[in-house]
Structures are given as C-alpha cells and as structure tokens.
C-alpha positions in Angstrom: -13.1 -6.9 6.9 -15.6 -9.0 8.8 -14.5 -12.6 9.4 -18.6 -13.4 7.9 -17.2 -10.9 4.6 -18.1 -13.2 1.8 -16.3 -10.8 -0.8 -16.5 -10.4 -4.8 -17.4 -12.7 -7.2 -14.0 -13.3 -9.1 -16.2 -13.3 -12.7 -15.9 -9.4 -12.1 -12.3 -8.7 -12.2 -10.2 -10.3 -14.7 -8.1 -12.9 -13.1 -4.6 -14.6 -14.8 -5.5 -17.6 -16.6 -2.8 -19.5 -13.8 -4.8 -18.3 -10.9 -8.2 -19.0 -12.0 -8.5 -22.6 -10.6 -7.3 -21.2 -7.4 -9.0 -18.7 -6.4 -12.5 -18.9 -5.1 -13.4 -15.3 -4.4 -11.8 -11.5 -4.4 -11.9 -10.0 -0.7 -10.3 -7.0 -1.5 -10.0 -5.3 -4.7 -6.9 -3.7 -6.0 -8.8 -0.5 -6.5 -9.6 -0.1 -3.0 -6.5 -0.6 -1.9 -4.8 1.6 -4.0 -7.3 4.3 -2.1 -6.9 3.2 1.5 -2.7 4.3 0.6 -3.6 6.9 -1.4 -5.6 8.0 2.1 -2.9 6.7 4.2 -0.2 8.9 2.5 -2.2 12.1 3.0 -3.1 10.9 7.3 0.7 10.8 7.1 1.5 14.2 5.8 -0.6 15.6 7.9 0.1 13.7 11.3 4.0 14.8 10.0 3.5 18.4 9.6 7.0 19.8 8.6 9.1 17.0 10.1 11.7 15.2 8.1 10.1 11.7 7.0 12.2 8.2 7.8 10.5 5.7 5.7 11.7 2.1 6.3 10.2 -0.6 4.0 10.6 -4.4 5.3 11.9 -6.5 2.6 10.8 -8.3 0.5 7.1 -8.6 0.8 6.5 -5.0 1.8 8.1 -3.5 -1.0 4.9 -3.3 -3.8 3.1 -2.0 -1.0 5.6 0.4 0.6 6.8 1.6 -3.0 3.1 2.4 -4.0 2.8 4.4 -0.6 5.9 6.3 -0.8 4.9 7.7 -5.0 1.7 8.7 -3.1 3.4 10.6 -0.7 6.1 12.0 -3.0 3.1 13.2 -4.9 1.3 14.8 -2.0 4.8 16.5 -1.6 5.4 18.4 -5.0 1.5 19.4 -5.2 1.5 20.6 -1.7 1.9 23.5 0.0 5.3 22.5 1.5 8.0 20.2 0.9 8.5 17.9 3.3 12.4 15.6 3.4 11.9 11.9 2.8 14.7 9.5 3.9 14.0 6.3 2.7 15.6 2.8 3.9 15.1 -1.0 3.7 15.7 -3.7 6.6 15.4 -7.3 5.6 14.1 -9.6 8.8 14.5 -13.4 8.8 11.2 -15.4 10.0 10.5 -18.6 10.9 14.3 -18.4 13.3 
C-alpha cells in the first residue's frame, strides 16, 4: 500500500456501532486479505514441495492471522495431490523489554 493510499470509504462496509466514531477510513478490506492468505498458503505448498511443514505462530496477535493461514493450507492439503505433515507450535515474545 502506497503511503498517498487514501483507501475505502467506511460507508461501504458495515462497521460495529463502537468503532464508528473512530475510524476514518478502511485501507484494507477483510476480503482481500482473506485472498492474499488464501495465495500465501498455496506460494507455500508449492515453495515446500514434499517437505514436512513447522509452522510457528507468535502469540498473541498473530494467532487470527496465522489460524486463518494454517485452515488454508490444511485445505490445500486434503484437496491436493499429496499430503504434506504439518507440525504446528506457538512462542510467546515479550516487547517493549
């Protein structure tokens, strides 16, 4: 997204009643980024061939996103042509130290 990206008007999606006030504009709909993982998932298959997959999600922001990304893939992995192993783990990082 350009820094000069002045996004989505937020009358087109329909926004929580307790967010309305706050937000101004939509930058990135939640459409598209369902896609761009959907995409992501299937570059990763394929960059992965046959190898075993480690996935590591960090906690606790990443997990919506890293949840979403691993159903894609598990998908992608019973409707493909090969069945690929997932192991899947979670690391929890302090900020701000």
């Amino acid at each position: 997204i350009k820094d000069e990206e002045s996004g989505y008007n937020k009358n087109l999606f329909c926004i929580p009643k307790h967010y309305e006030e706050d937000l101004e504009r939509v930058f990135i709909p939640h459409g598209l980024i369902l896609d761009r993982t959907e995409r992501l998932a299937r570059d990763i298959m394929q960059d992965m061939g046959s190898h075993h997959i480690v996935a590591l999600c960090v906690l606790k922001g990443g997990y919506k996103f890293f949840a979403d990304l691993l159903d894609h893939i598990k998908a992608l992995n019973q409707n493909g042509e090969k069945s690929v192993p997932i192991t899947v783990d979670f690391v929890r990082i302090k900020s701000y130290c």
